[in-house]
C-alpha positions in Angstrom: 0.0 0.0 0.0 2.4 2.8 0.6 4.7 1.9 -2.5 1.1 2.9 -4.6 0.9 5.6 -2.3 4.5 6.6 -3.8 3.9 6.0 -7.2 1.2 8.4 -7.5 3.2 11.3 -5.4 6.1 10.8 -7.8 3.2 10.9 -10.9 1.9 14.1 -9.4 5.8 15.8 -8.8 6.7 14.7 -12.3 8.9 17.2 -13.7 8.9 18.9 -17.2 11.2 20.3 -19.1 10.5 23.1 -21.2 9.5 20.9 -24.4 7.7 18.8 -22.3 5.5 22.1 -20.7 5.3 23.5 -24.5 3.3 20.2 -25.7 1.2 20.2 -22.3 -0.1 23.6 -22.5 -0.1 23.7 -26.5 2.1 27.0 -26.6 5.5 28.2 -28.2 8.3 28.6 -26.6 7.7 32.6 -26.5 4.2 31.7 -24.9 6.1 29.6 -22.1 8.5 32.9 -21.8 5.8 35.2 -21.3 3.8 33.1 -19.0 7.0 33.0 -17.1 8.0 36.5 -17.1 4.2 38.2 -16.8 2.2 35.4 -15.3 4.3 33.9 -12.6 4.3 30.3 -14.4 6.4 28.6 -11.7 9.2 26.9 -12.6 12.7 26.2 -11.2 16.4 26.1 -13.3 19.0 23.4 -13.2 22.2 25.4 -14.5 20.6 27.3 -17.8 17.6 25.0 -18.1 14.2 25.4 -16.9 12.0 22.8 -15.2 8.5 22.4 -14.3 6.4 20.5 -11.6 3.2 18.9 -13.2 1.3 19.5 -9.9 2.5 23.2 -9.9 1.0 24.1 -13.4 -1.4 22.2 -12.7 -2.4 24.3 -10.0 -1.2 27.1 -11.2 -3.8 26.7 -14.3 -6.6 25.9 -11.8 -6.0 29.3 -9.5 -5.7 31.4 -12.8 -8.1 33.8 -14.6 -7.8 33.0 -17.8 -10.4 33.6 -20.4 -10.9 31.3 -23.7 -9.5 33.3 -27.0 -11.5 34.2 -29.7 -9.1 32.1 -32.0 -9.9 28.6 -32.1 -11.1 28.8 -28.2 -7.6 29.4 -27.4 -6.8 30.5 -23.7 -6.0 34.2 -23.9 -2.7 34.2 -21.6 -2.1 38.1 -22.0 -5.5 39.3 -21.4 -5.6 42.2 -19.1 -7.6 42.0 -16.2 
């Protein structure tokens, strides 16, 4: 019982790297730069290379205002609030 109980903290801390975050969300890599710089996307760096905790964005998405786009029913990342 506690090694499932493991498994699925480990699932839940999995960590991204900035490729890996770019297919989750669906953005470019200038998307990922802005939500880092203007939206507090959290996010750690090993050396020159960002990483990611699932759980984080995850939470991070959830405790965000974001509004669908007009374009495609996009998120709109930039809107102002």
């Amino acid at each position: 019982m506690a090694r499932n109980k493991v498994r699925t903290e480990l699932k839940d801390k999995e960590i991204l790297n900035e490729s890996e975050l770019m297919e989750f969300l669906g953005v470019s890599r200038t998307t990922l730069w802005k939500l880092r710089r203007k939206r507090n996307l959290p996010y750690g760096k090993v050396g020159r290379e960002y990483r990611y905790v699932k759980s984080d964005i995850i939470r991070w998405l959830k405790e965000s205002k974001y509004q669908p786009g007009e374009e495609q029913g996009r998120f709109d990342f930039f809107r102002e609030e």
